[in-house]
Each structure stands twice: as structure tokens, then as C-alpha cells.
N, C-alpha and C positions, 0 to 999 in steps of 0.2 A: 554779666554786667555787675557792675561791684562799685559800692558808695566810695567818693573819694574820702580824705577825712577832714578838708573843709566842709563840704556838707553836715558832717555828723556834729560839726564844732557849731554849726548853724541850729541845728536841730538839737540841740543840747541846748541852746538859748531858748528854745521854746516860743523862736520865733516862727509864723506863719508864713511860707513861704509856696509863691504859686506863682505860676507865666501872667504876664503883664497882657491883658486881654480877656481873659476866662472869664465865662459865666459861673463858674463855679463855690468861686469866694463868694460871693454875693448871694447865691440863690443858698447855698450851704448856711452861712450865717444864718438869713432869713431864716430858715428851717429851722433850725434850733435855736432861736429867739422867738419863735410864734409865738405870741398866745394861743392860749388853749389846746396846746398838745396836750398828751393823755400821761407827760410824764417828762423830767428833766431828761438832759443828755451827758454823761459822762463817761470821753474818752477820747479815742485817736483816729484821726481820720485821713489816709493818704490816698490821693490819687497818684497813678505814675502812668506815662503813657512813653513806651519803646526807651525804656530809660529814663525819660525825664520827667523831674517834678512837675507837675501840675497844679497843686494843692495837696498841703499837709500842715494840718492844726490838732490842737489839743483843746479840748475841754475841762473844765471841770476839775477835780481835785483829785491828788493821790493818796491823800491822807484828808480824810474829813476833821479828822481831832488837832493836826497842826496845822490844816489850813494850807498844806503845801501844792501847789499847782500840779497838775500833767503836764508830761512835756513832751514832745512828738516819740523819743526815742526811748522813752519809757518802756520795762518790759511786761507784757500781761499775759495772762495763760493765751494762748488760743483756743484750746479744747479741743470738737471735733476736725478742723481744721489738722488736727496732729494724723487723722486716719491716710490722708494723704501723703504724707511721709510714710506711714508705716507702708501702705500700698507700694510706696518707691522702694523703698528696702526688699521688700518680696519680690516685685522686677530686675531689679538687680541681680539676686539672687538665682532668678530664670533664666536672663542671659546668662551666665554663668555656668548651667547647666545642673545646680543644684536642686531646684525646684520643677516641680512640672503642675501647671495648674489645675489639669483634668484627674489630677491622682488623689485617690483618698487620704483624710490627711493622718488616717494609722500609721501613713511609712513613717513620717516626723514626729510625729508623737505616742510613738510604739505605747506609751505608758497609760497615754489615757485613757479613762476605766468605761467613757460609755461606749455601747454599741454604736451608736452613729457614726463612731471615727470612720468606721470600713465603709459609708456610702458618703459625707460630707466632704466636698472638695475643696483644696484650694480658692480656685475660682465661684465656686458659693460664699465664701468666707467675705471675698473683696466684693461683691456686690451685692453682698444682704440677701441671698437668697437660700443660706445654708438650711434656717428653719430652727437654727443656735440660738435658746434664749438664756441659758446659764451653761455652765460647762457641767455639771452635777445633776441637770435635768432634761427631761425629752424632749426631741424636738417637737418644734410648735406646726410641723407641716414636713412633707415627705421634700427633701432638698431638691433645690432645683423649681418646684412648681410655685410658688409665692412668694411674695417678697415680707421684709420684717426687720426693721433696722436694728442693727446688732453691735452692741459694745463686745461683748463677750466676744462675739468671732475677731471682730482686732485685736482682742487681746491674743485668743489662741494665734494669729497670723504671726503675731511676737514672736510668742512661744517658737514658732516653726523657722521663722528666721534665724534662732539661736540656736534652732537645731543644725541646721544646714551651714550656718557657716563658722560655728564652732565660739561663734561670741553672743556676749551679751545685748541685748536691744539696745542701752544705754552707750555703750562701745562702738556700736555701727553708727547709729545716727548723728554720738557728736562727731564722730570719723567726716562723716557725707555734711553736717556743717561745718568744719573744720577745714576741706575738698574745696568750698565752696564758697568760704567769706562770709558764711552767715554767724559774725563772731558774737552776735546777740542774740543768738539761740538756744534756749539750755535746757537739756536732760533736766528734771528739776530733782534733786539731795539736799541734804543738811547742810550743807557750803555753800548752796547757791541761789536757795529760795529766798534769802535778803534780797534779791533784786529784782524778785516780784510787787508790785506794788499792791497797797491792799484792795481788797475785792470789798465789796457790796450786798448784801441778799437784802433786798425790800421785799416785805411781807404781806401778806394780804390783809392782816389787821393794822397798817401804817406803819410797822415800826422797820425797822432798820438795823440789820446785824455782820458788824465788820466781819470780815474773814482774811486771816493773816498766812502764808503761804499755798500750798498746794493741799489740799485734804483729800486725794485720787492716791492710792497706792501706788508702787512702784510698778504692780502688775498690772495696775487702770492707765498709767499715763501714753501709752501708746495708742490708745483709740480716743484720751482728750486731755493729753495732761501737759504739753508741751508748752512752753516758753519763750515768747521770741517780740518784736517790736513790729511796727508798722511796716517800716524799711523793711527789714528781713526780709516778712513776709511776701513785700512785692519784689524782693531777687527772685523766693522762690519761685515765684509763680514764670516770671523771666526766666529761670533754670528751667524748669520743668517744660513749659509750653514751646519752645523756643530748643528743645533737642540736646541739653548740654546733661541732663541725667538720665536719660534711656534712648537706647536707639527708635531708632523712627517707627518701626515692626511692635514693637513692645509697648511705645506710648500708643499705639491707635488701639492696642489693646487695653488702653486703662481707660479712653475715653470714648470706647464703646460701651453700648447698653445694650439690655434685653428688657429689660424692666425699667417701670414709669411710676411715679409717686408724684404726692405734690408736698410743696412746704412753702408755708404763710410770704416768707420771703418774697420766692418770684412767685406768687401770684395763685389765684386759685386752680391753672392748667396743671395736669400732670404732666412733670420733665421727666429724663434719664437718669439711672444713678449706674455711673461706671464702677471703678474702684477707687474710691476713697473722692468721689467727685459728681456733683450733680454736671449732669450736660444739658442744657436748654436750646433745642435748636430748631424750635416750633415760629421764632418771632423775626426779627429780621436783620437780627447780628445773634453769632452763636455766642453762646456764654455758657462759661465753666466757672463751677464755685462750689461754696460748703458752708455752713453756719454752724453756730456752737453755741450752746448754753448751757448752762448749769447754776439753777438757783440757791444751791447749798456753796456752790464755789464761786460767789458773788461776779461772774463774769459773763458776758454777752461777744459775740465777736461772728462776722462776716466778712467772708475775702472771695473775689468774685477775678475774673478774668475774659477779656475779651480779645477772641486770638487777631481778628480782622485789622484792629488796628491797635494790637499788642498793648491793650488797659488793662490797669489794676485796679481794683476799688478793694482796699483796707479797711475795717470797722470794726474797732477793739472797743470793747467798754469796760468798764473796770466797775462793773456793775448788773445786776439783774434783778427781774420782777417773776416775784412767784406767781400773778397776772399773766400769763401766755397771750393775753390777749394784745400787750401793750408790749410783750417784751421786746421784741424786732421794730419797733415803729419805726426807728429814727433809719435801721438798714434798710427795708423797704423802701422807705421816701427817699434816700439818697439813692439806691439804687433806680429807683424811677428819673430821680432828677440828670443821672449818667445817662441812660438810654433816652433822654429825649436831645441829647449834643452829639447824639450818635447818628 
């Protein structure tokens, strides 16, 4: 499913556009007009359900210093939200028959210097259970037995993807956006992080410090550094859930679990975390998603999916709180305010 480009001419107006009916404009606005939330709201916010708009607005400012608005189709990091991409590149690579998940990942990265390459697998890598807490130091637990949410293992997962199909990470992904229509996606370089808009870091002493493109390395942005808009985002999740980028066999293996965690997001239960995707299927619609922050890369963002009756819920902020405790407010309660129309 692919935006027309009336749509996108719509959404470049930074008009609020949603079905004639919905509770959602209403109870959405309410929410981020409350008094007494624990903190303003700036950013993007799309519902889509089987295709179609439901609701998508913008908040708040892209530029605090000129005063210039957000506008629906504005681009903003996603962060970890990128790991799920990287997972797809690795599947891909499996069907393919270059990859095998249960293999130690020495075959692909002969070069690396610690001893864990010969027992840490693939498939430890995509679901946090490798025990990877830097690439240059021990592991934090014998692989396999614990869980321990890992930047560094997406990053090596990179690494192995470029081993195996003889390209670069930045090559394959804008390729699979490119496949796919997701023309507001981007690998983030020196050519293209102008159209990042600026980030946000609110501090714990009040103050407030801009951040002007990407500050994740070239080797970090595969597990949080990707670029893309509301829209996109909810193709991907249309792509991905809906069979059009892994076969049927392959995606039941990225949104299976072994392992259970919890995050502030959904709630204090502990859910599933597949590969590159939390699974929540304790309540009474299953839900798939991921969250991303990073308080030095002034950005907040939550993308959530519900297979039953094919929802998106998008939630970019072009802002974050070094506060953990405030910093998801506005995606928890919108998330709450989805599952009760459900």
C-alpha cells in the first residue's frame, strides 16, 4: 500500500486529516491540551487502519528559534524503531540462504577479536539474548540464558549482513526502501541529514538544548539512527505485517519470543521481545511495536501495530526528557486511548 500523491500534497499543508466520525481527533487533542500533564507535546502523530487515514496531526514546532511549525510529513529519526529494519535485512538474507540463525556469528565475522564470536548466535543477536554488551568486552551472561537489551548486537547484525551479501548496510536498506516506496526514508550522510528536522534534549535542570542532525555514527545508525516520517512508517508496518517483505515461515520467526521484559510504554506486564519487535499478546488484541529514545538525540518516537484489524499508531517527537519518568507520557496515553476503540 503506497500514499497517493494527493495525499502527500495534503500533508505537506499540515493539514489534520482524519474519518468523519472518529473519536479520535477529539480525545487526541483533549490529551495534549490537558492541563497539568507533566510536560508539552511535540510531534507527529498518525493513525492508519488497512490503509486508511484515520487521523494524522502535527504538533508543536520544527524549529523552536524560527517559530516554524511541524508538519505531518516532516522527517524525524525514528531510533530504535530502525532495529526492525535491520532484523528484515537479516531475514532476507536467510531466505536467501546466506545466513543461518543457530550459527556462531565467527563464520561472518571471521575478524572479530573476542572469544564469544564461536558461541554467540545470530539469533541471540535479534532477540537480546546474546549477553553483547560492547563489541571489545565480555559478555554480561553465558548466551542464550538471560536477556539484556543490546545496541551493540544490531550493530554487529549490520556488520554480518554486509558480510553475507557483499554490501554495505546503507546500500541494502535504501535498496528495500527504494523496492518499496518508502521515498521518505533515509540512511542518514552529509547530503541528507538537512531534512531531519531539529531534535530537542530537555534537561533536568530546565534547560533546553537544540540538536541539529544525526549525532549516532554511521556504525550506530542500524540499531537507532534511521530517518523516515509518520507515513512511511505506517507502510512499513503494512509491508512487514501483511507478507509483502518476508515470507510467511520467516516472519513467524521474527514475531516469536522466548523471552519477556517489560517497558513503561505497554504497561507494567512483562511482553515478548522477538527480533527487533516487542509482541504483546497477554491482553485482548495482539500488538506489535517498539519505542526509541534518546536524550542526547533530542528525539522520542513510538510505532505500534495491530494485526486483528490492521492499525497503526505512529508517535514521533522531535523532542526528549532526560526525566525517564515523563518521557513516554503522551505514547502511553495515546496508546491507551487506541485500545479502548478497539
Amino acid at each position: 500500500m503506497r500514499f497517493f500523491p494527493f495525499l502527500y500534497l495534503l500533508l505537506a499543508a499540515n493539514l489534520s486529516l482524519y474519518a468523519q466520525g472518529t473519536s479520535y481527533t477529539r480525545a487526541i487533542d483533549s490529551l495534549i491540551t490537558a492541563p497539568g500533564n507533566p510536560r508539552p507535546f511535540s510531534g507527529v502523530i498518525m493513525i492508519r487502519q488497512k490503509g486508511k487515514l484515520r487521523f494524522a496531526k502535527a504538533y508543536g514546532m520544527a524549529n523552536n528559534e524560527t517559530k516554524m511549525p511541524l508538519k505531518i510529513d516532516d522527517q524525524l529519526s525514528i531510533l530504535s524503531n530502525t532495529k526492525q529494519m535491520t532484523a528484515v535485512l537479516v531475514l532476507q538474507e536467510v531466505e536467501k540462504g546466506h545466513i543461518k540463525l543457530d550459527v556462531p556469528i565467527r563464520k561472518y565475522l571471521p575478524a572479530l577479536e573476542q572469544s564469544w564470536a564461536d558461541t554467540v548466535t545470530v539469533d541471540q543477536l535479534l532477540n537480546h539474548t546474546s549477553g553483547v554488551i560492547m563489541p571489545d568486552r565480555p559478555l554480561a551472561f553465558r548466551p542464550g540464558t538471560s536477556y539484556q537489551y543490546s545496541n551493540a548486537g544490531y550493530a554487529l547484525l549490520a556488520q554480518i549482513t554486509e558480510h553475507s551479501s557483499g554490501k554495505s548496510y546503507a546500500t541494502q536498506i535504501r535498496a528495500l526502501f527504494k523496492k518499496h516506496g518508502m521515498t521518505h526514508s533515509l540512511f542518514p550522510d552529509s547530503s541528507n541529514q538537512q531534512n531531519l528536522v531539529m531534535g530537542y534534549r530537555h534537561k533536568a535542570d530546565g534547560s533546553v538544548t537544540p540538536v541539529k542532525g544525526i549525532v549516532f555514527s554511521t556504525e550506530q545508525v542500524p540499531f537507532g539512527g534511521m530517518i523516515s516520517t509518520a507515513g512511511d512508517l505506517s507502510l512499513w508496518n503494512e509491508l512487514l505485517h501483511t507478507g509483502k517483505l518476508l515470507r510467511p515461515e520467516t516472519y513467524s520467526l521474527m514475531v516469536h519470543y522466548h523471552t519477556k521484559n517489560s517497558h513503561p510504554v505497554f504497561g507494567p506486564q512483562e511482553i515478548g521481545y522477538g527480533y527487533g519487535l516487542r509482541i504483546n499478546d497477554g491482553g485482548k488484541v495482539k500488538e506489535y511495536g517498539h519505542t526509541g529514545y534518546a536524550a542526547e538525540q533530542g528525539f522520542t518516537a513510538v510505532n505500534l501495530y495491530y494485526p486483528a484489524s490492521g492499525t497503526s499508531v505512529v508517535i514521533l517527537e522531535n523532542q526528549a526528557y532526560d526525566n525517564f519518568d515523563i518521557a513516554y507520557f503522551y505514547e502511553a496515553e495515546i496508546r491507551k486511548l487506541v485500545l479502548r476503540e478497539m
